[in-house]
N, C-alpha and C positions, 0 to 999 in steps of 0.2 A: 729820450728827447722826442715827443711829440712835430707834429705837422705844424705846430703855429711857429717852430724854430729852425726847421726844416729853411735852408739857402732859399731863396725865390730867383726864378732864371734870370733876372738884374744881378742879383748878387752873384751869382754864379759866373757870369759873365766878367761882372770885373774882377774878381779874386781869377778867371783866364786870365785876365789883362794884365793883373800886375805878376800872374807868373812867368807872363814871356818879358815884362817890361816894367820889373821891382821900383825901378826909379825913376819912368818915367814919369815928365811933366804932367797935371791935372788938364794943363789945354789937349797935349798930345792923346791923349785916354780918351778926355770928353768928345774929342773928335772922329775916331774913331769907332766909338759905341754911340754918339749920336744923341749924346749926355749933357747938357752945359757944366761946367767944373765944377764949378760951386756946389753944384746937384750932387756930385760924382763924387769932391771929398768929402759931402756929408755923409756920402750913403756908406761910404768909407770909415768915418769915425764911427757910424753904427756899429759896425760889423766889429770894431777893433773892440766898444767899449764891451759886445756881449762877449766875446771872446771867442765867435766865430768863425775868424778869421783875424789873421796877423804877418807883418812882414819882421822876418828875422835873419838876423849875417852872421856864418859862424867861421873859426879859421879851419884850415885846411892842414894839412902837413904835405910835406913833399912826397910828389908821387914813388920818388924811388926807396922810400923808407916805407916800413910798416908802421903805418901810423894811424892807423884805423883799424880800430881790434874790438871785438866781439866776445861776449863774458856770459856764462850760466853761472846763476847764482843759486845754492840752495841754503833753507833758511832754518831753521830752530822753528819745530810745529807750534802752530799761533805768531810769530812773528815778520811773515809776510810784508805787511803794512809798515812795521815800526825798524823793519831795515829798508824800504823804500825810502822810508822819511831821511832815514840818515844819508843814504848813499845818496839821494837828490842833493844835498850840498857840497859832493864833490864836485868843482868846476869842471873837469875834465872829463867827468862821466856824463855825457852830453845826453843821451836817452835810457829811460828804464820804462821797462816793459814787462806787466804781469801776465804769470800766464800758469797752468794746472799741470804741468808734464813730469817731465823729470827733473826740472828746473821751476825755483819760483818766479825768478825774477832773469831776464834778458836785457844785458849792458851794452849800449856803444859806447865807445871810448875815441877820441879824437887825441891825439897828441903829435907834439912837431918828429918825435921819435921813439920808438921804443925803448932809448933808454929814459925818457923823462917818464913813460909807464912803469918801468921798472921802479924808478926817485923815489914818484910820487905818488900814483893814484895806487900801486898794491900796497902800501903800508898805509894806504886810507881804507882801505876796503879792508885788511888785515885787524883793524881797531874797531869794525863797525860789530856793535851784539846784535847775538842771533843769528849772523852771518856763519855757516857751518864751512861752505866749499864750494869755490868758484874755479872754474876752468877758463881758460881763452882760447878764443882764435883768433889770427891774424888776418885782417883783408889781404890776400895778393894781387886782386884786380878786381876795382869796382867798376861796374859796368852799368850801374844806374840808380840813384838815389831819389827820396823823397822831394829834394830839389829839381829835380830831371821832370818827375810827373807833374801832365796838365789836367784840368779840366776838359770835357768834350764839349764846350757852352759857345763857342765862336765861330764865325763862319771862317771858311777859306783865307777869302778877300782880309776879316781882320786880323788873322792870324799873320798873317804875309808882312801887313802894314805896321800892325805891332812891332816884329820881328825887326822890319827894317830900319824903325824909329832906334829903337833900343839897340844894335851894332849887334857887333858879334860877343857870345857873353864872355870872354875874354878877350881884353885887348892887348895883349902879347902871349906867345907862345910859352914864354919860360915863368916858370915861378920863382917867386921871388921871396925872398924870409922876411917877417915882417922885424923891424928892428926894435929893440926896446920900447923907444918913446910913443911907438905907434898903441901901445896897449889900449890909452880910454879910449880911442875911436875904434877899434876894434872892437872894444865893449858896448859904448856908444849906440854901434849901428848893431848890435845882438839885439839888445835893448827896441831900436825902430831905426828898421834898413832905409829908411826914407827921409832919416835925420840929415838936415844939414849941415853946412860948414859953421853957421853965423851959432846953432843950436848946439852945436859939438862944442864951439867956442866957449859958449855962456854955461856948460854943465862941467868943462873941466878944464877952465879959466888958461885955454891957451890963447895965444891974442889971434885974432882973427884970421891975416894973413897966415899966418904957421895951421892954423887947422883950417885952414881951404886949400894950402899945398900938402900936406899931409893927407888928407880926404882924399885927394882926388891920384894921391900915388897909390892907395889903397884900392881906388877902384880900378886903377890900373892895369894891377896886378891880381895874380890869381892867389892871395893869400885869404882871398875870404869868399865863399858859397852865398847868395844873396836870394833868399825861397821866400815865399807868399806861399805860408802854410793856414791851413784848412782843418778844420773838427770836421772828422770824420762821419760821424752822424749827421751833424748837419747838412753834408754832402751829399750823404743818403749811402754813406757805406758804414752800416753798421757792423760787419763782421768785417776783422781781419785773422790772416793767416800767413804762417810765414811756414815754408816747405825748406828740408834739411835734404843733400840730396848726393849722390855722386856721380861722376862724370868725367870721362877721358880729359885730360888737360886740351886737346886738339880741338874739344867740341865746346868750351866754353866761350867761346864771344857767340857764332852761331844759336845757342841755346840762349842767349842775353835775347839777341834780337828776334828769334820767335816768340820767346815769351811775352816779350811786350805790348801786343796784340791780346793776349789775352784777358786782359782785366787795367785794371789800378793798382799796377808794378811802383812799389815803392821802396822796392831794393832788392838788386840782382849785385851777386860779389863773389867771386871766387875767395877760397879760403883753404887756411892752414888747420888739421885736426881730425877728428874721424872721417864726415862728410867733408868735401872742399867744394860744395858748392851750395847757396842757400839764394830764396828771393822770397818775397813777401807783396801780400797784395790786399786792396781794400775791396771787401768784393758785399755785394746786395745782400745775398740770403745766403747761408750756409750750405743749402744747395750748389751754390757755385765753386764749392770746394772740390766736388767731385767734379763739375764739367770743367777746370782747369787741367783737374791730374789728368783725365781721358785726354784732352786736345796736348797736354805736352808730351804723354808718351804717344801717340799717332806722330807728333810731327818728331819728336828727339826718342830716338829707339834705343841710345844709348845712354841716355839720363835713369837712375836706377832712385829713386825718393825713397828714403829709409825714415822720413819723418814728415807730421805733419801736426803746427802747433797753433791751438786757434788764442790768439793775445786777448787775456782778459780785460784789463784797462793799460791806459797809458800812465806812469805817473809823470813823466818827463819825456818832455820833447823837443830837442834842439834848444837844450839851458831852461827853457821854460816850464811851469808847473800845470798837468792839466787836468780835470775834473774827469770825473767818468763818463762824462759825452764829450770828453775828448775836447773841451773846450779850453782855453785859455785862463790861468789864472792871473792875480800880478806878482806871484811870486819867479822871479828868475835868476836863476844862479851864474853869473860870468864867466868867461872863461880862464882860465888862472893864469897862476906868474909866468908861467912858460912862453905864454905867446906872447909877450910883452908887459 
């Protein structure tokens, strides 16, 4: 990706904006950056049409299950590509990630519970060719996700004001299961976090009122994650890297919150399997791979990193398809029967 596609600090600034405030109002935004609306969804539909940048809603499962699990895939030599292709049309295999190790391909997997992984998605992944042997891990505690990270493009002042506009990003404490009938708005807002009720209506002919009370129980509750995600390059993080690692169980929230300081943390998660701790970050130059590991072992002396994997491309990203600059395709796979 060249400099002429390279974010401009406009752009930058609102893909901050609608990370702290996905659904905020076009007045609330414009005023705060000092934008008129109109200005501000155009610069907006830019950004969606290059694939840029995009807002997407994915579900969750409950925290007290393992429902968030982690897969090394290895592949039949030469077929890399052509098991990416397949396994992108499992719904519930949310992310795939290439990469050169000992693994070809790195899976996240979202499901309401480990047994709907067990139903469904291993006897999908069990029929894909060229698929030789895949392992999992289970998240035990996610301590910070690609939704969690911001951009550094905003002042103080609009960080604060944003923030306040848009409430607390949960508005109840308990989670809640989403019920069957909620499924196409669930799908809906994967599709565009910014849809609304009258748009929900017209795409999956509920009448109106039912999918403006149903919306907005949705947004309620914490059954859906709501991120203003970003092509990485365009950012100007052309390397990523994600670190395999071990660590006392006593020192993992502490080791969450130093790390995060140091780069574009785009996932910190304790885990089940050799290593039980992993994070991942978008970082400038490949240079900054070493000045990570130096600043985490100075500050975490008991963090012992037994691995370090730099991700080749993305092919999916939160249900969505992305091109090798990490861009947005219009291919998107939903998310399956399970969540409704």
């Amino acid at each position: 990706m060249d400099s002429a596609t390279l974010l401009t600090e406009e752009d930058l600034q609102l893909v901050h904006a609608l990370q702290i405030g996905p659904r905020l109002p076009w007045a609330v935004l414009g005023e705060v950056l000092g934008v008129h609306p109109t200005s501000l969804a155009d610069r907006w539909r830019r950004l969606e049409d290059s694939g840029r940048a995009w807002l997407t809603a994915h579900p969750v499962g409950h925290p007290d299950q393992m429902a968030l699990s982690f897969h090394d895939v290895q592949c039949a030599p030469g077929r890399r590509r052509a098991v990416a292709e397949a396994i992108a049309a499992i719904p519930d295999v949310f992310t795939i990630e290439e990469c050169h190790r000992d693994r070809d391909l790195m899976l996240t997997a979202i499901t309401p519970g480990p047994t709907e992984l067990t139903r469904s998605v291993y006897p999908q992944l069990d029929r894909v060719p060229g698929l030789t042997r895949y392992e999992s891990a289970f998240c035990t505690r996610l301590h910070g996700s690609g939704g969690d990270w911001q951009l550094d493009a905003l002042s103080p002042e609009q960080r604060a004001a944003l923030r306040s506009a848009a409430g607390p990003r949960h508005a109840i404490a308990r989670y809640v299961a989403p019920p069957p009938s909620f499924g196409p708005i669930v799908r809906a807002l994967g599709r565009d976090a910014r849809m609304t009720a009258t748009r929900i209506a017209e795409e999956t002919g509920l009448h109106p009122a039912t999918a403006r009370r149903r919306l907005q129980r949705v947004l309620d509750s914490r059954m859906l994650s709501f991120r203003c995600e970003v092509s990485h390059r365009a950012a100007g993080y052309p390397v990523i890297c994600q670190w395999f690692a071990r660590l006392p169980a006593a020192d993992h929230d502490a080791a969450a919150a130093a790390l995060a300081p140091l780069g574009a943390l785009r996932l910190c998660a304790s885990t089940t399997g050799r290593t039980n701790f992993t994070f991942m970050m978008w970082l400038r130059s490949a240079a900054d791979i070493m000045t990570v590991e130096q600043a985490a072992s100075r500050q975490l002396p008991t963090l012992e990193i037994r691995e370090s994997v730099i991700i080749a491309a993305i092919a999916k990203r939160v249900g969505w398809r992305l091109d090798p600059d990490g861009a947005r395709t219009g291919q998107y796979t939903a998310p399956g029967s399970a969540w409704g």
